[in-house]
N, C-alpha and C positions, 0 to 999 in steps of 0.2 A: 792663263787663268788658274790651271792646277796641274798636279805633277800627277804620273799616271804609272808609276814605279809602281804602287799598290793595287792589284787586282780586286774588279769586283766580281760579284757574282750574289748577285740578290733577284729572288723570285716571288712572284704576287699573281693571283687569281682574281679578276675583277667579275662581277655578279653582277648585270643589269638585268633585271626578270630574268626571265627563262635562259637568256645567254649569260653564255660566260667566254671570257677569254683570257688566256695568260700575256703578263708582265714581265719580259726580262729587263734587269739593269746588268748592264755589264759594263767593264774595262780592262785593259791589258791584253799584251800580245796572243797571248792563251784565246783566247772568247772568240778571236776573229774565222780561228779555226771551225768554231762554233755554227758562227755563220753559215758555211760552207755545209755543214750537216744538216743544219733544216732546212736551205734552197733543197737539197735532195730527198729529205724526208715529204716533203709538200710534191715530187712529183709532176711537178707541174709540166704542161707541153711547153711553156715558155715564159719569162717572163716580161712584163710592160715596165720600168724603171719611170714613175714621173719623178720628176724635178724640177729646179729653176736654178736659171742663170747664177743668184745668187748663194746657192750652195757652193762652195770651194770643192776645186775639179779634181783634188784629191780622195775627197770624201768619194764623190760619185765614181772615181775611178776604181776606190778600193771594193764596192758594193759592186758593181760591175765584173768586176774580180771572181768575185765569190758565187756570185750566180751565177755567172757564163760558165762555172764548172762543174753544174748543175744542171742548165738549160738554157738552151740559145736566150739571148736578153738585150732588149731593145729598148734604148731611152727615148724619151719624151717631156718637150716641157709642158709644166701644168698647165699653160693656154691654151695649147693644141690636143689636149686628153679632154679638157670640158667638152668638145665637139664631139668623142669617139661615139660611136654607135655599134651595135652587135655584130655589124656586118667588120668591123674593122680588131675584133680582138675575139680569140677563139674562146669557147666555153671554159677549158682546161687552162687556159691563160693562169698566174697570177700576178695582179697588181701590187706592185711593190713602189709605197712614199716614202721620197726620202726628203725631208725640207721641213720648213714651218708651218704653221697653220694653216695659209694659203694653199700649199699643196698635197696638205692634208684634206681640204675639202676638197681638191681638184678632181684627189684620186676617187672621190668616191661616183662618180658618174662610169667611168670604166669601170668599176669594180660592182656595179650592178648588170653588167652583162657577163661576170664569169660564175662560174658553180661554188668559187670558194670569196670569203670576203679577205681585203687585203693583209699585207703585212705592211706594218707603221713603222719607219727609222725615222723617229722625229730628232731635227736637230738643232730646235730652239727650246727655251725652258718654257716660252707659254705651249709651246705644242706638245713636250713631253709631259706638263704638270696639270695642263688642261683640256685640251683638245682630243691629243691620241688616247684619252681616259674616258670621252663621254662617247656616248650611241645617238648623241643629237645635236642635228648640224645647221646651216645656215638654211638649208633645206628642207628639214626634218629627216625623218628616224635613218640611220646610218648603218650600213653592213655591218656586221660582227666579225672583227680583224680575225685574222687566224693568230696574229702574235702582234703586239706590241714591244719593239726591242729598244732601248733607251741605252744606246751604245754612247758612253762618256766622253771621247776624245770626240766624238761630235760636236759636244760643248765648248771644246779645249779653245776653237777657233771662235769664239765670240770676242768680242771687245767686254772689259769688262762695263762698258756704259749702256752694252745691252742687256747685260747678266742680271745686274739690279733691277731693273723694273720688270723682268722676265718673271721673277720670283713673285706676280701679285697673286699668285693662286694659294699660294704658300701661307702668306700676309692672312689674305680672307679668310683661309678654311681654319687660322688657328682662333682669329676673333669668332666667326660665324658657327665654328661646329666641334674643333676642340681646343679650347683654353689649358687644357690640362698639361697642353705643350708649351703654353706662352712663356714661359720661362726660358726654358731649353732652346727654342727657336728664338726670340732675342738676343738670348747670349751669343747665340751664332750668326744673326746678322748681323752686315759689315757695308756700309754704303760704298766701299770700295769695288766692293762685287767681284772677291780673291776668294773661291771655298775652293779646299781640299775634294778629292773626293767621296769619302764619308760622309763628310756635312751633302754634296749634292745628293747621292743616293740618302741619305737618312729623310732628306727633303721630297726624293719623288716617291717614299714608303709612304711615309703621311699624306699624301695628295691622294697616293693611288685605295690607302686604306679609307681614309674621309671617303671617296667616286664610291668603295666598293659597298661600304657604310649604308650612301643616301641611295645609291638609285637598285641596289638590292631589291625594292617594292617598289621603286618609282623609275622606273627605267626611262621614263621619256621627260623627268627630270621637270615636273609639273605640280610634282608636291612636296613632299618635305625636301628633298634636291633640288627645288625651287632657292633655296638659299644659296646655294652658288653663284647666285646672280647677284649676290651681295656687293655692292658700291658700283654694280656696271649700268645702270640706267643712266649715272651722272656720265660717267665714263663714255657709254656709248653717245652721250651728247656731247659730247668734247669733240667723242673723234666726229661726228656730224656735222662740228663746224669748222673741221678741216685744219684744227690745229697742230700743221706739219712737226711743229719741232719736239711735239710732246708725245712720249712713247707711250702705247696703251697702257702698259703699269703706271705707270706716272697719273695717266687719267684716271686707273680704277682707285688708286690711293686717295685721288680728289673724291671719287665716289665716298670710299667709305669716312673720310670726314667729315663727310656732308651727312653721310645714310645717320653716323653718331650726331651728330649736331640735332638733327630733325628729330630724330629717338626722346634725345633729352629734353627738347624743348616740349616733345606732344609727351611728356611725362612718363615714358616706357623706360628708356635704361637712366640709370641713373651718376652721377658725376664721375665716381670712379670707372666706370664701364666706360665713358667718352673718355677719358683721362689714360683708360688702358690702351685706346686707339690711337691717339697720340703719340703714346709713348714707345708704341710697337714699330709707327710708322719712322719717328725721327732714329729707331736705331739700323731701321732697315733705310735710312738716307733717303727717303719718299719727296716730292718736295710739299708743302704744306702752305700753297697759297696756287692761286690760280693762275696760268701762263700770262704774262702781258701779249696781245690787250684785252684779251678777254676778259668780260665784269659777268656778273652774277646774272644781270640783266641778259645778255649774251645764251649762256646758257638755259637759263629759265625758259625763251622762247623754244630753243632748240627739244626741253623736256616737253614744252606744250605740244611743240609737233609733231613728238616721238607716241603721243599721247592720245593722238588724234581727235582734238578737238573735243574732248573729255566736256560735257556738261556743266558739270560739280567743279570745273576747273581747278581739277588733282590729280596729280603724279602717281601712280603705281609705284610703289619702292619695297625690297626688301628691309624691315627695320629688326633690331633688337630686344627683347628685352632685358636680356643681359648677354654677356662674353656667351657664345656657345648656346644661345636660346633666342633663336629665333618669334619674332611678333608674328600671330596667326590671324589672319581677319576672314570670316566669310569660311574658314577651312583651307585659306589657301596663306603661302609665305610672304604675301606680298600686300601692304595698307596703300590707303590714301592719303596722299604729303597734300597740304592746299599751299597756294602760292605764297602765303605770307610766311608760314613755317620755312618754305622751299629758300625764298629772295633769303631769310636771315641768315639763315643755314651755309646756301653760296655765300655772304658777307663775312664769314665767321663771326658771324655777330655774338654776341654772350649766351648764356643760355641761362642766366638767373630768370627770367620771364618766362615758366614752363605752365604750359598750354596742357591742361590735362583732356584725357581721351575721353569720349561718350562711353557710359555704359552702358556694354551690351544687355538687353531687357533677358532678366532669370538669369545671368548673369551672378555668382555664388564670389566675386572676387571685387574689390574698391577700384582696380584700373581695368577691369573688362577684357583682363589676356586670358589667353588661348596658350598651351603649351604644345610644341613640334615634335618633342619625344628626342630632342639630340643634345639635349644641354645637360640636365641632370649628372649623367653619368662621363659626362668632359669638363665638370666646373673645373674653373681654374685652382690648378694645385689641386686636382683631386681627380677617381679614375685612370683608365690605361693609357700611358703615355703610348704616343703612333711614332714616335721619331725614334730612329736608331740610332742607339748609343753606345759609344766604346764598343764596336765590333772588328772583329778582325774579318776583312773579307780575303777571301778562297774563294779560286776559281773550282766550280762544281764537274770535275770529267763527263762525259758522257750525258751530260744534261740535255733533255730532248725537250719538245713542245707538250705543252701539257695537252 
């Protein structure tokens, strides 16, 4: 997928309330050395290595490595850590993920019975670009990792058919929070799913700067970080009905051509904001129609259920009002879609037929928005680009945990 002659060495501080924890990106022969100096820095009496089978026994070999010259280190796969209990891992332990999302959540039940919270080697792009970045999980509120390391040749071993849809956090946070990139970040997506290393690391800058951005005041990721959930309501009902051959990015791309469709028709964003969605998706090679056999109708049901039986017979969705500006209702990022907005929306139906919103009562505005406080200052083509550009990366000597 990319060549790893070029060393990285990029470092980020993520802020969710009161915590905080460091970001390293790295690659190259150099970094692994690296490793080695914080298993010893952290101390620990030992460490718990979860994993899963499907991690290549390379990777776990070489991590394995690194800490056993550090402290005795014991693997574990992520099924068998969901069980552990206090009696089974000692206080001074620590829990070290190495895998995707799945066993990013796994580790967190061990790692609330030791004194320190984990270190994260995530080795998929949704788990480095979304997951090992947020403090909130399938569970609710999640340890504060001691280090986040997003080591590259982790990557190297993907197919590139997983690379592409890995990238939807990427995708979202540039519509959802900053436009300011949409340039830059099209130009570099490739539905091939071929980056260099630059393009990955300039990719997990901008994710980890967007995470550090919203949940800075929102740490449990319920208000204005509430937009992160941009296009996964649809998404999560995709994957509810069980459609094996469609990877989650693939579903949340369905998400947000739906979340733009719905936007435009209840009179919130307007043609060229659904147009910029589009055109973001066909360069990132998204697919842009719904898996056979799934119909509209299919899913529809699946968002009623997810809904639970909603009165008002309406969707909760994050919408827009524009690229980078989020719809506010109630104070919160998240409106109500009614089914008829929803069924057209799933059809890709037109959206000449725009259903304008109620106004809010004292309401000082002709469509009754609310502003989130993230768009302004990310409009597209305007404000601080978060992607890194034309950098020369060097490996940093002596670089410790923050």
């Amino acid at each position: 997928m990319c060549s790893f002659s070029v060393s990285v060495a990029l470092d980020r501080s993520i802020g969710s309330g009161p915590a905080r924890f460091p970001l390293q990106v790295r690659a190259g022969a150099a970094s692994w050395g690296e490793l080695t100096g914080i298993a010893r820095q952290l101390d620990a009496e030992r460490f718990l290595l979860v994993s899963e089978p499907g991690v290549p026994a390379a990777h776990a070999d070489r991590v394995l490595h690194h800490l056993g010259a550090a402290a005795p280190t014991r693997m574990v796969r992520a099924c068998d850590a969901i069980a552990f209990g206090a009696d089974d891992i000692p206080p001074d332990a620590v829990i070290v993920a190495l895998g995707g999302t799945s066993v990013l959540d796994a580790a967190v039940r061990p790692a609330a019975h030791t004194r320190r919270g984990p270190l994260l080697l995530p080795t998929t792009l949704p788990a480095v670009l979304d997951t090992a970045l947020s403090l909130v999980g399938p569970a609710g509120p999640r340890r504060v990792p001691v280090l986040v390391r997003a080591q590259l040749e982790f990557l190297d071993t993907l197919a590139p058919n997983a690379v592409r849809p890995g990238l939807y956090a990427l995708v979202r946070n540039v519509l959802s929070v900053c436009p300011a990139a949409y340039d830059q970040v099209g130009a570099r997506l490739r539905p091939d799913g071929r980056y260099d290393t630059g393009e990955l690391a300039s990719f997990i800058a901008l994710c980890a700067d967007v995470r550090a951005a919203l949940t800075c005041y929102d740490p449990l990721e319920d208000g204005p970080a509430g937009v992160l959930r941009y296009g996964h309501a649809v998404a999560d009902a995709l994957r509810a009905l069980g459609v094996g051959a469609l990877r989650y990015g693939d579903a949340v791309a369905q998400g947000l051509l739906v979340a733009a469709r719905c936007a435009r028709r209840m009179g919130l964003l307007d043609a060229s904001g659904e147009a910029a969605h589009q055109e973001l998706l066909e360069r990132w090679g998204a697919p842009g129609l719904l898996p056979a056999p799934v119909t509209a109708r299919d899913v529809l049901r699946a968002l009623r259920h997810a809904a639970n039986g909603s009165e008002d017979h309406t969707v909760a969705m994050v919408l827009l009002d524009a690229l980078g500006e989020p719809h506010v209702t109630a104070g919160r990022t998240v409106t109500p879609v009614g089914e008829d907005v929803l069924r057209a929306a799933l059809g890709g139906a037109a959206t000449d037929h725009v259903v304008a919103p109620p106004r809010r009562p004292g309401s000082g505005r002709e469509t009754g928005r609310d502003t989130v406080g993230t768009g302004a200052s990310c409009a597209r083509g305007t404000g601080r680009q978060n992607v890194v550009e034309d950098v020369s990366f060097r490996p940093r000597p002596g670089s410790r945990i923050l």
